[in-house]
C-alpha positions as CSV (number, residue, x, y, z in Angstrom):
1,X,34.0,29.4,18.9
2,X,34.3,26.4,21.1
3,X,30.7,26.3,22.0
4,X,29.6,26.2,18.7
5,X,32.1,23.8,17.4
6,X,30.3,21.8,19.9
7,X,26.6,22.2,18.8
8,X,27.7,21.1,15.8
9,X,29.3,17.9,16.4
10,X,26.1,17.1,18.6
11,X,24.1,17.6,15.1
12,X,26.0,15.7,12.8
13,X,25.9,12.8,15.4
14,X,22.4,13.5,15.8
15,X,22.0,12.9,12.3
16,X,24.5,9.9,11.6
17,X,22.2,8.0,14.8
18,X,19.3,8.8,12.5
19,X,20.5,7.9,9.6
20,X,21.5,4.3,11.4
21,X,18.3,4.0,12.4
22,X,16.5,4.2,9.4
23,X,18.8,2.0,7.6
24,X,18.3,-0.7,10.3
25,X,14.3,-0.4,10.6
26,X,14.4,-0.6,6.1
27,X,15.9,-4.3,7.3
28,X,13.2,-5.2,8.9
29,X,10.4,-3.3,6.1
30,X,7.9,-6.4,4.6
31,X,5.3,-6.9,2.1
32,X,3.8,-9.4,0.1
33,X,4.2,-9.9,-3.7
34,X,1.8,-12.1,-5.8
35,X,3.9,-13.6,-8.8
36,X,3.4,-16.1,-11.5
37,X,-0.3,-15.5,-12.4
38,X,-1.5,-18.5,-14.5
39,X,-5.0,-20.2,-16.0
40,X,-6.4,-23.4,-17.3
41,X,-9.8,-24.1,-18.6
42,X,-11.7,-26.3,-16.2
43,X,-13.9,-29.7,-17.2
44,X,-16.5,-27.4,-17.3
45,X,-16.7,-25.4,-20.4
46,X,-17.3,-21.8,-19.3
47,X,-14.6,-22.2,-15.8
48,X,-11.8,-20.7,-16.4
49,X,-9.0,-21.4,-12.7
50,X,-6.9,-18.4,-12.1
51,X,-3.7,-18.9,-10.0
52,X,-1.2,-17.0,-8.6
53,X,1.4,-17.5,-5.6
54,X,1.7,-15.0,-2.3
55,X,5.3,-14.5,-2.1
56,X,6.7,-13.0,0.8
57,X,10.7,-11.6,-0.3
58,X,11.7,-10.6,2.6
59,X,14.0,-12.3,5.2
60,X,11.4,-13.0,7.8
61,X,7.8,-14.4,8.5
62,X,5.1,-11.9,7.8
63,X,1.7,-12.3,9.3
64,X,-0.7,-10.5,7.3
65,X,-4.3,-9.3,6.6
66,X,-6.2,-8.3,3.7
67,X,-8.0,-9.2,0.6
68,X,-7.5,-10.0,-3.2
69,X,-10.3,-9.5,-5.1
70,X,-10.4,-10.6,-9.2
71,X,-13.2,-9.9,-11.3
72,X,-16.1,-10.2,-8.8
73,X,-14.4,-13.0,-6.8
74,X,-12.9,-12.0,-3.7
75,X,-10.2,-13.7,-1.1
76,X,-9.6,-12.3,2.7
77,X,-7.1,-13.4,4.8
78,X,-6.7,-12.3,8.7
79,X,-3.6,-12.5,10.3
80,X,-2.3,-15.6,8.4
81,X,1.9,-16.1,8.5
82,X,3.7,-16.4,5.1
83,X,7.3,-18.2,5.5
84,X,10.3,-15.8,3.6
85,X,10.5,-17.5,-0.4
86,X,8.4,-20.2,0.3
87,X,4.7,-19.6,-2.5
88,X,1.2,-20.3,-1.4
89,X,-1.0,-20.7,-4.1
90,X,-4.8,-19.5,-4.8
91,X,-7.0,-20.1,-6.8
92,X,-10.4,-18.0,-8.1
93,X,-12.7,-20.0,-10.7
94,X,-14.2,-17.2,-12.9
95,X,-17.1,-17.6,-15.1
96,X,-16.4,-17.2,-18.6
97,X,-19.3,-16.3,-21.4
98,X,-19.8,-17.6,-24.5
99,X,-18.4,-14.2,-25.9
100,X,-15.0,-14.4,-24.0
101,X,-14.6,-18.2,-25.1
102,X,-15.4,-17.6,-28.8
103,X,-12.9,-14.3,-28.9
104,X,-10.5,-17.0,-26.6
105,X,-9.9,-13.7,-24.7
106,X,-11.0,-12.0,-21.0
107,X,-9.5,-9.6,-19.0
108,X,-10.3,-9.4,-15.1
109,X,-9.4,-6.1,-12.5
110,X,-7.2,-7.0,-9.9
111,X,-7.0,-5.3,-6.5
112,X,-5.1,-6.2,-3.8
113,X,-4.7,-5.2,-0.3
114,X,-2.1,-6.8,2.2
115,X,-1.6,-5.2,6.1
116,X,0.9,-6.2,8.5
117,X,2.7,-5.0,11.7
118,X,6.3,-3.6,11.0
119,X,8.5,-5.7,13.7
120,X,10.3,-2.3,14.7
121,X,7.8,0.5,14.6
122,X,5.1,-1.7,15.5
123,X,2.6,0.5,13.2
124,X,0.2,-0.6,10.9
125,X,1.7,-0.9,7.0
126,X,-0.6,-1.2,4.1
127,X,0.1,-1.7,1.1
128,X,-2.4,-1.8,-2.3
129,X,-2.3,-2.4,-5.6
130,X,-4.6,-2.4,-8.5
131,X,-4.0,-4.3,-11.7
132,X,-5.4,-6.5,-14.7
133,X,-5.1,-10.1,-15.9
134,X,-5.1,-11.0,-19.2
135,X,-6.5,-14.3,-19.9
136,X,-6.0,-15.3,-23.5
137,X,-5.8,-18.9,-25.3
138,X,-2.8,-19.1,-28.0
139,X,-4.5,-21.1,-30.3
140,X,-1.4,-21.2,-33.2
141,X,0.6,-22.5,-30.3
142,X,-1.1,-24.9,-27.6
143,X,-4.2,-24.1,-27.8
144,X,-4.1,-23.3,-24.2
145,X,-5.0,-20.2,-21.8
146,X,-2.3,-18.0,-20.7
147,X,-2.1,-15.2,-18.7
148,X,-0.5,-12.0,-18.5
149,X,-0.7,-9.4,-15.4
150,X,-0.5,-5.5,-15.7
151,X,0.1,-3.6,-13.0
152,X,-1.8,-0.1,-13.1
153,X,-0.1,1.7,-9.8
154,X,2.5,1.3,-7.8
155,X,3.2,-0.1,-4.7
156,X,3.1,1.9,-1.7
157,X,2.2,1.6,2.1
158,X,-1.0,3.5,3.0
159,X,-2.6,4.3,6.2
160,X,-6.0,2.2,4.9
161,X,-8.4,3.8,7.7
162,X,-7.4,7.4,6.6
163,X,-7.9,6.3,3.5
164,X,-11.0,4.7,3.8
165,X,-12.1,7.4,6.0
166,X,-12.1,10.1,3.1
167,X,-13.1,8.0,0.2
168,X,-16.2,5.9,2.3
169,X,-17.0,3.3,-0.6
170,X,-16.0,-0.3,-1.7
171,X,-14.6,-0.4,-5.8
172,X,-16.2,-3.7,-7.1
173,X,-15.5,-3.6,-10.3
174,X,-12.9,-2.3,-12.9
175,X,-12.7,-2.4,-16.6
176,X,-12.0,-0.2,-19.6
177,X,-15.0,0.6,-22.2
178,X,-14.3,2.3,-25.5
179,X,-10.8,3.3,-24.1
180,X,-12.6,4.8,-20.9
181,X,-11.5,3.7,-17.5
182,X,-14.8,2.4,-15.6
183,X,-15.0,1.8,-11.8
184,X,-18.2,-0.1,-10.3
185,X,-18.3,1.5,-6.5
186,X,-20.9,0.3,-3.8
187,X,-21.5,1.3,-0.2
188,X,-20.6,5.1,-1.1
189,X,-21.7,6.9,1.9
190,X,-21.9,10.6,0.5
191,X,-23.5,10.3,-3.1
192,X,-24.0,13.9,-3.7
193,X,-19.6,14.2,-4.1
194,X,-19.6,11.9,-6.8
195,X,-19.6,14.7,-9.4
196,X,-17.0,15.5,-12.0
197,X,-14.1,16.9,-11.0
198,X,-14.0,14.5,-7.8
199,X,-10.9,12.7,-6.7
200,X,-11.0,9.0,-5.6
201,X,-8.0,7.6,-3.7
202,X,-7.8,3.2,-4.8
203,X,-5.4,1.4,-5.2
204,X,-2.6,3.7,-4.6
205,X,-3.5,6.1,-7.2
206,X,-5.8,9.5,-7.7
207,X,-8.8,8.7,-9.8
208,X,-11.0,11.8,-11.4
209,X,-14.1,11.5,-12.1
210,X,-15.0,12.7,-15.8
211,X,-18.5,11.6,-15.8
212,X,-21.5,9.6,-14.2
213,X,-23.0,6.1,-16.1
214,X,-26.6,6.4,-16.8
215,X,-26.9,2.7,-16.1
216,X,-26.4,3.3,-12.4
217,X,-28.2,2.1,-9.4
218,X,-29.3,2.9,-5.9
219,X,-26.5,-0.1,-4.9
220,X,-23.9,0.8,-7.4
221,X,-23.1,4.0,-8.8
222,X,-20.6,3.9,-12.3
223,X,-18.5,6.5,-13.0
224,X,-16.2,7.5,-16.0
225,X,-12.4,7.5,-14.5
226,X,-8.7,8.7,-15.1
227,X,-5.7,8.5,-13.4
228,X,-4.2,11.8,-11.9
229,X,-0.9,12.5,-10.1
């Protein structure tokens, strides 16, 4: 009948104005990529300068927060403004050991963190990654460093204070020992639910725990890691 003819029309055009809307606010959706990792060997024989640009691809300024932390070295930005296409470098000098110099090979876990404002929501956006750079000196071919970047989750926005509301602990340090993923984690404030079995949220990925490191302290507590959907 007529009146329901009516109701509807009303939701199908209640649906098309949706529809608009979330095309227009994806217009206006930003982030910031870090591209074109590199490394040199400094004067000094065991600095190794790792370099990568902040890109932002999007069509307008981005102010952002957040950190990137490689290896042990760690960079924090608040509320600093990233022009559309146009790279700022950084740079992290990272101790290399005699080991990693003789095998002309190292390997550093990346995390990344980047917050910003969304221009039409106005709500907090997160997004975090996690990653590792290869560092690794051709010597058949120039005999100098090179570097390659992995990515080990994907990219997607996260509500951080949630997140860092359940999982109450800083990741410090990443690496993989006899094919076993390691994470290094500080500040934990409830120790007695790192047990097997245990999911960690970093990065943008679920992390169970398969087993606790022996060579743990009171400031650090290692655990045995894998990936989970």
């Amino acid at each position: 009948n007529l009146i329901w003819t009516r109701v509807i029309f009303a939701i199908r055009t209640l649906r098309a104005i949706e529809k608009q809307a979330n095309l227009m606010q994806a217009q206006f959706d930003q982030w910031v990529d870090l591209t074109n990792w590199r490394c040199e060997k400094q004067l000094r024989n065991n600095i190794l300068r790792i370099m990568v640009d902040l890109v932002n691809p999007t069509q307008f300024p981005i102010t952002y927060s957040g950190e990137i932390i490689v290896g042990t070295k760690e960079r924090r930005f608040d509320k600093e403004v990233l022009s559309p296409k146009r790279p700022k470098t950084i740079d992290f000098d990272m101790v290399v050991t005699n080991g990693g110099q003789a095998a002309g090979s190292v390997s550093f876990q990346v995390s990344e963190s980047f917050t910003h404002w969304h221009k039409i929501t106005k709500e907090a956006v997160t997004n975090e990654r996690l990653g590792r750079l290869d560092c690794t000196k051709w010597q058949k071919v120039d005999k100098r460093w090179h570097a390659k970047y992995t990515s080990l989750t994907e990219k997607q926005p996260r509500d951080r204070t949630a997140m860092k509301t359940v999982n109450s602990y800083r990741l410090i340090a990443y690496q993989v020992e006899s094919g076993k993923v390691v994470f290094d984690l500080a500040n934990y404030a409830e120790t007695h639910t790192l047990s097997p079995g245990t999911v960690l949220i970093e990065g943008g990925a679920n992390w169970e725990i398969i087993g606790l490191r022996e060579d743990s302290t009171p400031q650090v507590r290692r655990i045995d890691v894998k990936k989970v959907d």
